[in-house]
C-alpha positions as CSV (number, residue, x, y, z in Angstrom):
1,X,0.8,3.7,29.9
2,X,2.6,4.5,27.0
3,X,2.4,2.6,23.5
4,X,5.7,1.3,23.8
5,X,5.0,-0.2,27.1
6,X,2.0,-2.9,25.1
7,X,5.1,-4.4,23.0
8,X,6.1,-6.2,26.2
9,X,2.5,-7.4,25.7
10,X,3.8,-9.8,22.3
11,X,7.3,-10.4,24.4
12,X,8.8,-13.7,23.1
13,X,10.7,-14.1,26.7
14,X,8.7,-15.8,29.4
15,X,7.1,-13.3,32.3
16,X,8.1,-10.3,30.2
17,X,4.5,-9.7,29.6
18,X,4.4,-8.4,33.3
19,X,7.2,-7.1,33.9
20,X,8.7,-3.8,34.6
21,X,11.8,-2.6,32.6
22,X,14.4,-0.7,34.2
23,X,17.4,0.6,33.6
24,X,20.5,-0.3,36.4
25,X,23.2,2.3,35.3
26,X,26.4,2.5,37.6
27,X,27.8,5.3,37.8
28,X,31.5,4.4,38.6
29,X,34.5,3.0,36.5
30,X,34.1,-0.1,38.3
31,X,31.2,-2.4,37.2
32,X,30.0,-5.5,39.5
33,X,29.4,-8.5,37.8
34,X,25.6,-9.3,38.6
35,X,26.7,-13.2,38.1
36,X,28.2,-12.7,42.0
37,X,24.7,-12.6,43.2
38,X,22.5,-15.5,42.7
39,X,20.0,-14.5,44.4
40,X,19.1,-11.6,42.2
41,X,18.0,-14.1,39.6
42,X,14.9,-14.8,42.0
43,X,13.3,-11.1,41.8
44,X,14.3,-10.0,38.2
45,X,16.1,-11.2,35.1
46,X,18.8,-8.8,33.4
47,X,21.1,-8.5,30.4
48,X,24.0,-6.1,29.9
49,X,23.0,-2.7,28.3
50,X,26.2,-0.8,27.2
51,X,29.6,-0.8,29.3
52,X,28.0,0.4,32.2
53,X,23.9,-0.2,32.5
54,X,21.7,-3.4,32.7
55,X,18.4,-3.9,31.7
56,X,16.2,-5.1,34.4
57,X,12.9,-7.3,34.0
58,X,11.2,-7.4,37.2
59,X,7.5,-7.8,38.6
60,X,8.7,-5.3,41.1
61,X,7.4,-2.0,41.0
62,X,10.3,0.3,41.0
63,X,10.7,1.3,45.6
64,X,10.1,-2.8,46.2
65,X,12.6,-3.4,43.6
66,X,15.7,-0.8,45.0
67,X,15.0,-2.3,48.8
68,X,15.5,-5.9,47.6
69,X,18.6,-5.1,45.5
70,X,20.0,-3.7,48.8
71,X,19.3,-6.4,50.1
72,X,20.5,-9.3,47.7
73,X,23.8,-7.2,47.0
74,X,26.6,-5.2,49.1
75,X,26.6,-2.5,46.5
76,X,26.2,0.9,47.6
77,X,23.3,3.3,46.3
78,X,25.7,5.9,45.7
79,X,27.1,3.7,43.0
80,X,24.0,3.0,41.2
81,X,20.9,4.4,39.5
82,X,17.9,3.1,38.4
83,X,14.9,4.0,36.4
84,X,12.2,2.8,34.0
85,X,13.8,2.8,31.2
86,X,10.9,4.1,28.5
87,X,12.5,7.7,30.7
88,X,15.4,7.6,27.7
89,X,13.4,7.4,24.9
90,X,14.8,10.2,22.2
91,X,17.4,11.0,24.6
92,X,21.3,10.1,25.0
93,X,21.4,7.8,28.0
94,X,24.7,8.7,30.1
């Protein structure tokens, strides 16, 4: 576990503590409003990240975490991709 990955430790949002962090990055022009599915509010919470990526809280390790957002939404994994998102530290993300 990385330093970075304690801060969550002193998280002023509730069940952050716990959480993993992921980045949701979709990979087409057209961007789904996660508001359409209710349901997603159950397994993670979320906040836009730039024009065309959410941030993901989730006690879902990251394989649990894909199969239920298959399930919860019609989008297609070809659209999408996710990952934890300490991977884009340093770097340019899309």
């Amino acid at each position: 576990m990385a330093l970075r990955d304690y801060f969550h430790l002193f998280s002023t949002v509730p069940g952050q503590s716990e959480s993993y962090d992921y980045i949701l990055h979709f990979l087409g022009t057209t961007i789904p409003d996660l508001r359409d599915y209710p349901d997603l509010t159950k397994i993670c919470d979320w906040a836009a990240y730039d024009d065309h990526s959410f941030r993901i809280w989730t006690s879902l390790p990251l394989d649990e975490f894909e199969q239920k957002l298959a399930q919860l939404t019609p989008l297609n994994e070809k659209d999408y991709q996710i990952d934890y998102s300490y991977n884009f530290k340093d770097v340019n993300f899309f």
